[in-house]
C-alpha positions as CSV (number, residue, x, y, z in Angstrom):
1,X,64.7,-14.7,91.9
2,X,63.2,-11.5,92.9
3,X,61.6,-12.6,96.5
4,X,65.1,-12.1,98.4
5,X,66.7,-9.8,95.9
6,X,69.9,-7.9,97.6
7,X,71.8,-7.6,93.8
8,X,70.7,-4.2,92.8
9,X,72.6,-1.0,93.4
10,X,69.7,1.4,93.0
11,X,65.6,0.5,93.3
12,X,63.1,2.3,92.0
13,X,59.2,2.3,92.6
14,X,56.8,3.4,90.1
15,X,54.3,5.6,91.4
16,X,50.4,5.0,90.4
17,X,49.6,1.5,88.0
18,X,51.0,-0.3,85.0
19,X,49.7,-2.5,83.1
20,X,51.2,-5.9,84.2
21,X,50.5,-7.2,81.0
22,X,53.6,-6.0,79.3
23,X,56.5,-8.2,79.7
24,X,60.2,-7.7,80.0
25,X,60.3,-5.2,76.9
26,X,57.2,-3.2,77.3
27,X,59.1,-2.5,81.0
28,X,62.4,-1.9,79.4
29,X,60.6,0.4,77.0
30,X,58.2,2.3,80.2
31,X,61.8,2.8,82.0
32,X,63.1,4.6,79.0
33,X,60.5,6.7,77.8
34,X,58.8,7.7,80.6
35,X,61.2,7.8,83.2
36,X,64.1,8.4,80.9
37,X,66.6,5.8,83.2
38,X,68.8,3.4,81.4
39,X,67.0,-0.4,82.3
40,X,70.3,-2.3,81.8
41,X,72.1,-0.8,84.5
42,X,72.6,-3.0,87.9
43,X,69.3,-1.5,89.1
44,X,65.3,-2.9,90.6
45,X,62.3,-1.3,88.8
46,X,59.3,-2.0,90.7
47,X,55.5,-1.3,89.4
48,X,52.6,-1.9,90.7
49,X,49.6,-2.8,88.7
50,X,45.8,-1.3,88.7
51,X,44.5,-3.5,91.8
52,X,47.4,-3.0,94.0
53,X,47.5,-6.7,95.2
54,X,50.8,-7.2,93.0
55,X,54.1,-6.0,92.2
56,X,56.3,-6.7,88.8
57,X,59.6,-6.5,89.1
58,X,62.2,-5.8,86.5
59,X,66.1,-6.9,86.2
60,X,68.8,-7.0,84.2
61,X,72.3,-8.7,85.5
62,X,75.2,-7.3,85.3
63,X,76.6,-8.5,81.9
64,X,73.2,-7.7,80.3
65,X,72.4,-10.9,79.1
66,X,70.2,-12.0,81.3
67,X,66.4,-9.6,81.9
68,X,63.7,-10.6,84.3
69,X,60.5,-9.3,84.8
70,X,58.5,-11.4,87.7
71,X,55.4,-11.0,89.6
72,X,55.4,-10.8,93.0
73,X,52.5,-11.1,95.1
């Protein structure tokens, strides 16, 4: 899903690691917090985990029924 992604209106990069762990609602819950951006807009959140050999990316459709969080390599 997120290998050819052209959906999203906005994308955003986290700068320095995340713990990869987490799934779709420890992301959700970073995106709030921390960055204080709403993660059910039409919108990419990219993170990038301790090793920096792959990338999590997190996204919610339009209708908000629908969240993925994938890993990328």
């Amino acid at each position: 899903m997120l290998n050819d992604f052209t959906g999203a209106d906005q994308v955003y990069i986290a700068c320095g690691y995340t713990d990869l762990r987490k799934g779709i609602d420890g992301l959700a819950r970073l995106v709030q917090q921390q960055f204080e951006l709403d993660p059910f807009t039409n919108t990419l959140f990219l993170f990038c985990g301790r090793r920096r050999d792959r990338i999590k990316g997190l996204y919610w459709d339009r209708a908000r029924t629908n969240g993925r969080a994938q890993n990328l390599r």
